[in-house]
Kinemage of the C-alpha trace (Angstrom):
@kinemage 1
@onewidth
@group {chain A} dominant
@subgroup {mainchain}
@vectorlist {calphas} color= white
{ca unk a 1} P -9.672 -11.097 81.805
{ca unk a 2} L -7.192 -12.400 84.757
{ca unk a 3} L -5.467 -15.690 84.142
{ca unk a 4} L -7.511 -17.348 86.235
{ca unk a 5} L -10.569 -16.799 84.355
{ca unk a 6} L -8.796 -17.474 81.141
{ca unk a 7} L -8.027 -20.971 82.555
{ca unk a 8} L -11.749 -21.392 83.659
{ca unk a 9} L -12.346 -20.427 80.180
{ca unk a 10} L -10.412 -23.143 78.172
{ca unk a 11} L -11.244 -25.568 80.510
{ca unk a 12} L -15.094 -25.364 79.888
{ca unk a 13} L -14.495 -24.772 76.065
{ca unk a 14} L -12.471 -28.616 76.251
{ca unk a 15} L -15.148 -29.826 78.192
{ca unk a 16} L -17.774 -28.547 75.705
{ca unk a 17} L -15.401 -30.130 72.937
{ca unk a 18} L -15.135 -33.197 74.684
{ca unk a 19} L -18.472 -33.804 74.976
{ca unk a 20} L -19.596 -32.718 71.819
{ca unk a 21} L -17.282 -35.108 70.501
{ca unk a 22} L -18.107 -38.050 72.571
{ca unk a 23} L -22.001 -37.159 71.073
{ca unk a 24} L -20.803 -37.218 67.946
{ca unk a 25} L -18.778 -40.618 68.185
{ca unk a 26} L -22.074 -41.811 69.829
{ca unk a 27} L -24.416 -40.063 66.929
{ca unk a 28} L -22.112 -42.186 64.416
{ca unk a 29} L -21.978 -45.723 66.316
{ca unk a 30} L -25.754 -45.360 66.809
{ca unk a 31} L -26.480 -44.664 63.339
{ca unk a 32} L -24.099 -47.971 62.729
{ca unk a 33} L -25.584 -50.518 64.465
{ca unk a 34} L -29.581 -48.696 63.580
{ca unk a 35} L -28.371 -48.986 59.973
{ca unk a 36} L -31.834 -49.325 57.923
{ca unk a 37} L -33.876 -48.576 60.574
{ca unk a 38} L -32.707 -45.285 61.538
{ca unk a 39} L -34.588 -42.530 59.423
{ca unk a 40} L -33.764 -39.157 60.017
{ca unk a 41} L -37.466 -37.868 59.864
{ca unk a 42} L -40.471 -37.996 62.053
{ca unk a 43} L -41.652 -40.928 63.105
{ca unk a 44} L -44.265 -42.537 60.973
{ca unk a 45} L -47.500 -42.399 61.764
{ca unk a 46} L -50.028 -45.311 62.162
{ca unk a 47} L -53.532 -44.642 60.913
{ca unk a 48} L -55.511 -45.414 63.739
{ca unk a 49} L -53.105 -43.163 65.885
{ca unk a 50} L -53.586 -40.186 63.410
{ca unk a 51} L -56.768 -40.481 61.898
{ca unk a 52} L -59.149 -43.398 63.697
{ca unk a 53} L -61.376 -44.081 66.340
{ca unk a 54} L -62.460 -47.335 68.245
{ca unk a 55} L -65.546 -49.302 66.573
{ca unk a 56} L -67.490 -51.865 68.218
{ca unk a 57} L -68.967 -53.379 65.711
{ca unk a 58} L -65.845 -53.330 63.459
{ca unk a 59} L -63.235 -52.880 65.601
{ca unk a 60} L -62.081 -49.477 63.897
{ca unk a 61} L -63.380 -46.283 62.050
{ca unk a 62} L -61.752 -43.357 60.802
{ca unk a 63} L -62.808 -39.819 62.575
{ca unk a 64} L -65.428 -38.047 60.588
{ca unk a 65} L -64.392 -34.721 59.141
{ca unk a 66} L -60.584 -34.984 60.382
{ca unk a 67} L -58.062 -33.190 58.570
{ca unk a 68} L -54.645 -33.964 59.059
{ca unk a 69} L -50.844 -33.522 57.778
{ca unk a 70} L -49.506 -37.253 57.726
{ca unk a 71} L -45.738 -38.231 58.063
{ca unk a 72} L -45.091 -41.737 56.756
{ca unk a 73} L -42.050 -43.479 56.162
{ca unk a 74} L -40.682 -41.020 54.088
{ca unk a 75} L -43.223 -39.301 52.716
{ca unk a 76} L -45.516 -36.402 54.280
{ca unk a 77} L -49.144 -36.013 53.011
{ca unk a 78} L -52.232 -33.672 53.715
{ca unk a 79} L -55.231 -36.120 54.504
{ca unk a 80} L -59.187 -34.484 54.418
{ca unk a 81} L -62.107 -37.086 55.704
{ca unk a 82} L -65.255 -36.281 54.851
{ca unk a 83} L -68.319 -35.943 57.008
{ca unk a 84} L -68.801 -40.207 56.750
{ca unk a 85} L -65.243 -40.492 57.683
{ca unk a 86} L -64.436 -41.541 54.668
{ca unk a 87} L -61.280 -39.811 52.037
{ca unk a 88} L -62.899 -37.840 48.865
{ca unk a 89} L -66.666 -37.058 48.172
{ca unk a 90} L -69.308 -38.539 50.940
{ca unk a 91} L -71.317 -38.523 47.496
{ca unk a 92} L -74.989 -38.500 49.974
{ca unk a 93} L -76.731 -37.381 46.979
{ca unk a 94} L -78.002 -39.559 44.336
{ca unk a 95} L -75.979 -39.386 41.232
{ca unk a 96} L -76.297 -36.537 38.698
{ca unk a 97} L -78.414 -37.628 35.264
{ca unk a 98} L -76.238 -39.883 33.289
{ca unk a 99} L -73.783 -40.835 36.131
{ca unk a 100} L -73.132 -44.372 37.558
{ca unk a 101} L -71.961 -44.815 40.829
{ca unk a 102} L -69.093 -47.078 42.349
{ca unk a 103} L -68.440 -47.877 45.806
{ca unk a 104} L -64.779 -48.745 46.364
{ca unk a 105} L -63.792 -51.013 49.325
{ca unk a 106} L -60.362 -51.860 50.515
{ca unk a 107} L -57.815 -50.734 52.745
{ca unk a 108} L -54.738 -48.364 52.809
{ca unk a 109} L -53.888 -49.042 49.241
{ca unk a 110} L -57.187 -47.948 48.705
{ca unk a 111} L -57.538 -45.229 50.756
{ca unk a 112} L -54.270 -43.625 49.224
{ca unk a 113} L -51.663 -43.822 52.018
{ca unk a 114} L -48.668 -42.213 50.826
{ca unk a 115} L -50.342 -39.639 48.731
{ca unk a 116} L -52.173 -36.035 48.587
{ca unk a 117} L -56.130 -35.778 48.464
{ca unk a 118} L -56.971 -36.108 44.800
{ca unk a 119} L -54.136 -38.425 43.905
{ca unk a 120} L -55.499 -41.751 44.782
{ca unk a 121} L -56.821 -43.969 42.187
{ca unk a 122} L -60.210 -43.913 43.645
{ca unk a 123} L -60.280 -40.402 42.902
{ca unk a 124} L -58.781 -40.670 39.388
{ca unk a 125} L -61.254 -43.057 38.221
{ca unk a 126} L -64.364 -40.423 39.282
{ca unk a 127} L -62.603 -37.544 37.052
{ca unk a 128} L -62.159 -40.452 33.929
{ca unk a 129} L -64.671 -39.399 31.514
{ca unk a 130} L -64.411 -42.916 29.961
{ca unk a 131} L -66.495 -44.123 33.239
{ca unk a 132} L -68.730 -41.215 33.999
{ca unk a 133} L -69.309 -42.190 37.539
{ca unk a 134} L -68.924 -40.827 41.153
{ca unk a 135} L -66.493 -43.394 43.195
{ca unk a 136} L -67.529 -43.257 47.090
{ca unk a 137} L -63.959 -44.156 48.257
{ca unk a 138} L -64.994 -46.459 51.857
{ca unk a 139} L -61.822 -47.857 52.042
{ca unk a 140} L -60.400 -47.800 55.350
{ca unk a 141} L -56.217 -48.886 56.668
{ca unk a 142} L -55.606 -51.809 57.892
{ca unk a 143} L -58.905 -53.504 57.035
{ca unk a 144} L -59.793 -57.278 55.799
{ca unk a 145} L -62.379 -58.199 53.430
{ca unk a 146} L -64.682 -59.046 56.690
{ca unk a 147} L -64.495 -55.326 57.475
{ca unk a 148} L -64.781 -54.181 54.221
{ca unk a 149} L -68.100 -56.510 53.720
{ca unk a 150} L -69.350 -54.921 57.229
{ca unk a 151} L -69.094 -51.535 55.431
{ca unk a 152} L -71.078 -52.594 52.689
{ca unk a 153} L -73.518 -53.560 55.057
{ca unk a 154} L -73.448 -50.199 56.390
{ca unk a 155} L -72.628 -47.452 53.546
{ca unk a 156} L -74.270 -49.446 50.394
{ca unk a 157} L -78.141 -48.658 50.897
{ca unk a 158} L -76.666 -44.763 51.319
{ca unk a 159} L -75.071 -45.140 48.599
{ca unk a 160} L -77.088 -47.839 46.046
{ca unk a 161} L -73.935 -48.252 43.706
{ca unk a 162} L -73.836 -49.951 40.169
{ca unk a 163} L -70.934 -51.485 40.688
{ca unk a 164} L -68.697 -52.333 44.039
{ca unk a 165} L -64.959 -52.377 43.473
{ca unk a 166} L -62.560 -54.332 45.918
{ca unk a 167} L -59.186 -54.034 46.729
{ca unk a 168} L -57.600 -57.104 47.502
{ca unk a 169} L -53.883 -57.270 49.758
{ca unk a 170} L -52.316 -60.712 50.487
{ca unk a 171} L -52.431 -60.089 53.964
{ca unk a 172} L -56.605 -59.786 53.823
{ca unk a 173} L -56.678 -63.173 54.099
{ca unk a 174} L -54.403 -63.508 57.157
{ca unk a 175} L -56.562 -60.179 58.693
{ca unk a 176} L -59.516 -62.606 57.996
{ca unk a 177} L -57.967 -65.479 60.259
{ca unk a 178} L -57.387 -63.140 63.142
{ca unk a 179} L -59.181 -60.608 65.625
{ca unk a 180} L -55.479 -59.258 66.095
{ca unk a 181} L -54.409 -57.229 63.384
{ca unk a 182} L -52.163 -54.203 62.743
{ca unk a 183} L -51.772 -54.332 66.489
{ca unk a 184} L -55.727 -53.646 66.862
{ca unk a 185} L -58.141 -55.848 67.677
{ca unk a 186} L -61.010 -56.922 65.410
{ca unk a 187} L -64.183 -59.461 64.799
{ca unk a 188} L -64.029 -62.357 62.282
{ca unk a 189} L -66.182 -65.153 61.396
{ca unk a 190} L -66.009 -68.084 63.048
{ca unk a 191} L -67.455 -71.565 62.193
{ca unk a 192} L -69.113 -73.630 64.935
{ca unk a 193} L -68.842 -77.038 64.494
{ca unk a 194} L -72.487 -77.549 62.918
{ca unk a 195} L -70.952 -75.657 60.117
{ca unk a 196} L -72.784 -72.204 60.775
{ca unk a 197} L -70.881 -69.015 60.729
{ca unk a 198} L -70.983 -66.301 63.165
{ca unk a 199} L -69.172 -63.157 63.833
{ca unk a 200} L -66.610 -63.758 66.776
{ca unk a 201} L -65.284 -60.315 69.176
{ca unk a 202} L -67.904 -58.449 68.286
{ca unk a 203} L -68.469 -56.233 70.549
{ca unk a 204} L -65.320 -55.174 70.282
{ca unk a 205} L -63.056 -53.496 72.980
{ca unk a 206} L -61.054 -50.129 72.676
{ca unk a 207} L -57.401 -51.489 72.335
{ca unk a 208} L -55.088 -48.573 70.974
{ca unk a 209} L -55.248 -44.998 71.767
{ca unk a 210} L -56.217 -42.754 68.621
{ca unk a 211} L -56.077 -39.071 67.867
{ca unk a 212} L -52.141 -38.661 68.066
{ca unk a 213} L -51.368 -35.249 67.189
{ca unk a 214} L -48.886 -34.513 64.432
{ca unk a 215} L -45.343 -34.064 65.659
{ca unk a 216} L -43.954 -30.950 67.392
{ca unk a 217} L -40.883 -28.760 65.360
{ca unk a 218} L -39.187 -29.744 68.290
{ca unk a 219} L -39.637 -33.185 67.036
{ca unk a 220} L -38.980 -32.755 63.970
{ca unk a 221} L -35.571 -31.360 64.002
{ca unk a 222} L -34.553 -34.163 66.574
{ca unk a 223} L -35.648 -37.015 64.135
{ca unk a 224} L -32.329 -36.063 62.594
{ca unk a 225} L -29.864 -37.487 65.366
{ca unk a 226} L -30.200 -41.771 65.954
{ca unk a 227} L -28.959 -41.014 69.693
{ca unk a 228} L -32.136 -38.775 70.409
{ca unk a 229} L -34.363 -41.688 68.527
{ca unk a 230} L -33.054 -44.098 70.785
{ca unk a 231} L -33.317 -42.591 73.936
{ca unk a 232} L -36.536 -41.283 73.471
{ca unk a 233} L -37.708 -44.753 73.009
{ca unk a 234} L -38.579 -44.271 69.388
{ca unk a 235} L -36.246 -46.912 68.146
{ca unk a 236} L -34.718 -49.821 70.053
{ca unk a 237} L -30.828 -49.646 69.044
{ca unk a 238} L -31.077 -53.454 68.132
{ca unk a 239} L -34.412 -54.593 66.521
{ca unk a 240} L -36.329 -56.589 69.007
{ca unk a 241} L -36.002 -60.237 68.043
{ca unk a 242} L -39.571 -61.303 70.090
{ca unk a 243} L -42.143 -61.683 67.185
{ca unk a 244} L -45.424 -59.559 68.074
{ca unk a 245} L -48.785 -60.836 68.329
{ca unk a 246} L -49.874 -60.615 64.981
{ca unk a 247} L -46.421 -61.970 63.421
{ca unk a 248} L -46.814 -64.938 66.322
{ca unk a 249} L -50.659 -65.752 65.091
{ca unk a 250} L -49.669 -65.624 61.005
{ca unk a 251} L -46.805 -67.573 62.062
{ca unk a 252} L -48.360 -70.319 63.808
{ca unk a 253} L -50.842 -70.268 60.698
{ca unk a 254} L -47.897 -71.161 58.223
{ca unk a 255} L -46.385 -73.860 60.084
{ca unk a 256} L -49.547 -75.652 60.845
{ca unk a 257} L -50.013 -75.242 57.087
{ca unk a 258} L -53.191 -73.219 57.279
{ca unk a 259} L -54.613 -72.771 53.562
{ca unk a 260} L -55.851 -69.184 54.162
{ca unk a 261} L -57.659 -69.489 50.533
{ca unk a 262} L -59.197 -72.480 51.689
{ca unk a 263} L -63.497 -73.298 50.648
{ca unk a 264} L -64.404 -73.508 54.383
{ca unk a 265} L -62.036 -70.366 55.457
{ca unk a 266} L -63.881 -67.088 56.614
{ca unk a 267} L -61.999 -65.363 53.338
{ca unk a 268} L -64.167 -66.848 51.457
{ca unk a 269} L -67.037 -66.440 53.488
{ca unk a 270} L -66.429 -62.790 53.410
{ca unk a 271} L -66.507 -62.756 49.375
{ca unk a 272} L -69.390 -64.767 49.489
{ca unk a 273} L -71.207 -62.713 51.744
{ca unk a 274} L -70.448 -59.721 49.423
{ca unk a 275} L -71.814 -61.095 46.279
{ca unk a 276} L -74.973 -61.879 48.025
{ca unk a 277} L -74.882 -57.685 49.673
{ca unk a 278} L -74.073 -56.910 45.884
{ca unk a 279} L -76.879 -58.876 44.519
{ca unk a 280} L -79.424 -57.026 46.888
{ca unk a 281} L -77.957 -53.718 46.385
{ca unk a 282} L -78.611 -54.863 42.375
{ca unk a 283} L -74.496 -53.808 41.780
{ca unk a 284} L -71.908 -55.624 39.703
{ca unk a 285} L -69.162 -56.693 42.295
{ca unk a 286} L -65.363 -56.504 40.375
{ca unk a 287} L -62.213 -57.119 42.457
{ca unk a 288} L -58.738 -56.561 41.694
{ca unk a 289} L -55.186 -57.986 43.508
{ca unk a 290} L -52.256 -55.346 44.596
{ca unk a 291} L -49.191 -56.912 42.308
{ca unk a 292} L -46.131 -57.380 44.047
{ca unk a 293} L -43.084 -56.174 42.346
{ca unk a 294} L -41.140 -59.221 41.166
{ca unk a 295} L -40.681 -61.382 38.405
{ca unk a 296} L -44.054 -63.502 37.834
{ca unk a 297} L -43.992 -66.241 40.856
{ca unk a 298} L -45.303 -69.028 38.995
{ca unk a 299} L -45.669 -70.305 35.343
{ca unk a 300} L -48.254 -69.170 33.064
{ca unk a 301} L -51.202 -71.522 32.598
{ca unk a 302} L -52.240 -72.183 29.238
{ca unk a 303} L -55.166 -70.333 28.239
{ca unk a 304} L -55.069 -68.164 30.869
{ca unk a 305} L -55.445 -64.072 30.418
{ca unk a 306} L -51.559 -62.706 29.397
{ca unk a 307} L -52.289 -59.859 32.016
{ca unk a 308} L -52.568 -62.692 35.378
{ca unk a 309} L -48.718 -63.176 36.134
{ca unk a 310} L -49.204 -63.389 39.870
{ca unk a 311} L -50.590 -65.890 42.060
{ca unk a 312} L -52.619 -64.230 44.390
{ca unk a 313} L -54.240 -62.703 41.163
{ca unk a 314} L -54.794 -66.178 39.855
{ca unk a 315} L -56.154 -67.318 42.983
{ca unk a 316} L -58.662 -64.676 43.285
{ca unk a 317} L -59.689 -65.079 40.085
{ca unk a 318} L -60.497 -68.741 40.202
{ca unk a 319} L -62.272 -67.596 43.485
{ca unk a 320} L -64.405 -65.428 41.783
{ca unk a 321} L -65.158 -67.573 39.239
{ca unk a 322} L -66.539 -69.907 42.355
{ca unk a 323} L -68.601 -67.697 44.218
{ca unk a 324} L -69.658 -65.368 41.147
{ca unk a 325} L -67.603 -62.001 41.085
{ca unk a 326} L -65.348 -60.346 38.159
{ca unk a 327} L -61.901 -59.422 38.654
{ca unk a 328} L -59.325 -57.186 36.610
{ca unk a 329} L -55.571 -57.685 36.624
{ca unk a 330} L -52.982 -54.529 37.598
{ca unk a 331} L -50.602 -57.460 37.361
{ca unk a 332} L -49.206 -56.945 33.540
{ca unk a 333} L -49.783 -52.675 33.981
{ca unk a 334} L -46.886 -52.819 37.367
{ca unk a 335} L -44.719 -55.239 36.191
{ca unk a 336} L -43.930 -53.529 32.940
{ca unk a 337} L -43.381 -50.283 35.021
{ca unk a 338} L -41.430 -52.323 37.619
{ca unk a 339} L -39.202 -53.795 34.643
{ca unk a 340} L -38.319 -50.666 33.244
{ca unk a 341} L -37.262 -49.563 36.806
{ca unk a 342} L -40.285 -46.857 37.343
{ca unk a 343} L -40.732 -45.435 40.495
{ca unk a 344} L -44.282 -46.649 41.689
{ca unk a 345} L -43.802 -46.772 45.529
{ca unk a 346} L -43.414 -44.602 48.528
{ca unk a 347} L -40.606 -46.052 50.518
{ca unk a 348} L -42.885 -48.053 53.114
{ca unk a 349} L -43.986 -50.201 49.498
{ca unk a 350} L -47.589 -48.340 48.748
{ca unk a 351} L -47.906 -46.712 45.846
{ca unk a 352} L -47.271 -43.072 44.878
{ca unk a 353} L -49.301 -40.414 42.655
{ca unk a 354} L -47.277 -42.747 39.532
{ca unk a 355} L -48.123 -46.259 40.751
{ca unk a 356} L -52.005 -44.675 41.588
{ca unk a 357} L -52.182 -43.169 37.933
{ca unk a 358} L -50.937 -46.674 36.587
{ca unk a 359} L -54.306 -48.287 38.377
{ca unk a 360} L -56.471 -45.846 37.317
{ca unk a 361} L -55.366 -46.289 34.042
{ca unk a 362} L -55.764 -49.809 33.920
{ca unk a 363} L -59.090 -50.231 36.006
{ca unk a 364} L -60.548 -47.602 33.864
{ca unk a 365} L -61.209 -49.357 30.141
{ca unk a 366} L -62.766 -52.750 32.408
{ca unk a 367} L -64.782 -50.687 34.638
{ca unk a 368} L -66.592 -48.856 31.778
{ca unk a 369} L -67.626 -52.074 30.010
{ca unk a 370} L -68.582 -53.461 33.294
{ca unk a 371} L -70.709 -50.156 34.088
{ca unk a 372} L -72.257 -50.453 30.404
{ca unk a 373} L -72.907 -54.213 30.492
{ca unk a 374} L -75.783 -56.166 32.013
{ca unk a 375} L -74.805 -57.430 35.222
């Protein structure tokens, strides 16, 4: 090699040094001023964008008979539909001799996101032979007890359960108040002013794209560097300080001082509407609060249940005991595990195969007297 291309030669291999320094000084300061927010793994996936499809009626459905690998926050998962686009059993045939049936409603607690097919506490509760009953898990992400009622509607004469079993979030009653949610868009009740309700935004129009594909290997292996995040546009380098949509509509709802539990709010409509759907279907309708993970919020009443700790459980149950539905408490069950510093989360806060067994385990004993009992 003549001197000249020797010189050629240590000049490019500085300039490759160079700038694979300056990308690693850049890598590092990105990762800095990211901090939390950077996550060196693919970027999670929305349910609608993996595994939904615009509904009219309800604003969104899940794909019938889609199968897909799922990457959360953290966590990856295999995700089967069935041929009702629902997760688990379609259960379209009546119930084998001796077997009860329970239709489960709720949203991506519910439905198990976070965790395999066969882990989710819907599916738990149909291999419990304390219960002896098929659970048709209709729970769909991202829903509100409106939507969940307007499944009823559609999946309960299909399905002519003994009992129905809601799952109840906090931020139902804000999806209740809205037809913006989750960045989708949505009916809810509305209340004229000669006090009748009706169903507002219904039809409702396509908003988000769905069927995102999972992503490439490509992908993958660039989720490791914060520099390729932000430049990609995956994630802003500082966290956008303008509130979206939904955060601007719940916030407007707190400051005005909006009592989302309130008798004349479409929450309650929605519960109300669902023990009358129960009543015709002839089921038992039994809802249950997620828990937050915390010490108990407020002070016990006297005479209340031991297991209530939380407020939202309290306030659902005096709710029920209004409008005429049971309710069971996971409250007691995940604090204890919470206490005694159990893992019961994936990291976006729903709960793993551990904090599914742990509701499984506690619906289970309730649910059996319920399904044994006259309604």
């Amino acid at each position: 090699m003549t001197d000249a291309r020797r010189r050629r030669a240590r000049r490019v291999a500085a300039a490759t040094a160079a700038v694979v320094v300056a990308l690693a000084i850049a890598e590092s300061a990105f990762r800095a001023v990211m901090g939390e927010r950077f996550e060196a793994a693919p970027a999670a996936q929305r349910p609608q964008d993996v595994l939904g499809r615009h509904d009219a009626d309800v604003g969104w459905t899940l794909v019938p008979g889609k199968r897909m690998r799922v990457f959360g926050q953290g966590v990856e998962y295999d995700v089967a539909l069935n041929a009702r686009g629902f997760r688990g059993p379609a259960h379209d045939e009546p119930p084998a001799p001796g077997r009860r049936r329970i239709a489960l409603l709720g949203d991506s607690t519910g439905f198990g996101w976070g965790v395999d097919d066969g882990a989710t506490f819907g599916e738990l509760l149909e291999r419990d032979p304390r219960l002896s009953a098929d659970v048709a898990n209709l729970c769909v992400p991202g829903y509100s007890t409106d939507q969940e009622l307007w499944t009823l509607e559609r999946e309960g004469p299909r399905l002519a359960p003994d009992l129905v079993l809601v799952q109840f979030s906090p931020n139902d009653l804000e999806g209740c108040e809205t037809t913006f949610a989750h960045k989708m868009l949505k009916p809810r009740f509305v209340r004229g002013v000669d006090g009748a309700w009706r169903v507002g935004n219904r039809p409702v129009e396509a908003f988000v794209p769905v069927g995102v594909e999972p992503p490439s290997a490509a992908a993958r292996v660039l989720s490791n560097s914060a520099l390729w995040q932000v430049l990609s546009g995956r994630t802003p380098l500082v966290a956008p300080k303008t509130p979206s949509r939904h955060d601007a509509v719940d916030a407007a709802s707190r400051v005005a001082g909006l009592d989302l539990w309130r008798a004349d709010g479409p929450s309650r409509h929605a519960f109300e509407l669902l023990v009358e759907q129960c009543r015709a279907l002839g089921a038992r309708l039994v809802s249950f609060a997620v828990p937050p993970f915390c010490e108990p919020d407020e002070p016990a009443v006297p005479g209340e249940d031991g297991t209530i700790l939380y407020a939202t459980t309290r306030r659902l149950a005096r709710l029920g005991r209004d409008v005429g539905f049971e309710t069971v408490s996971l409250d007691r069950a995940f604090h204890d595990a919470w206490a005694a510093g159990a893992d019961v989360t994936v990291p976006d806060g729903h709960w793993n195969a551990r904090g599914h067994r742990i509701a499984a385990e506690t619906l289970a004993p309730t649910l059996a007297a319920f399904l044994t009992s006259p309604k």
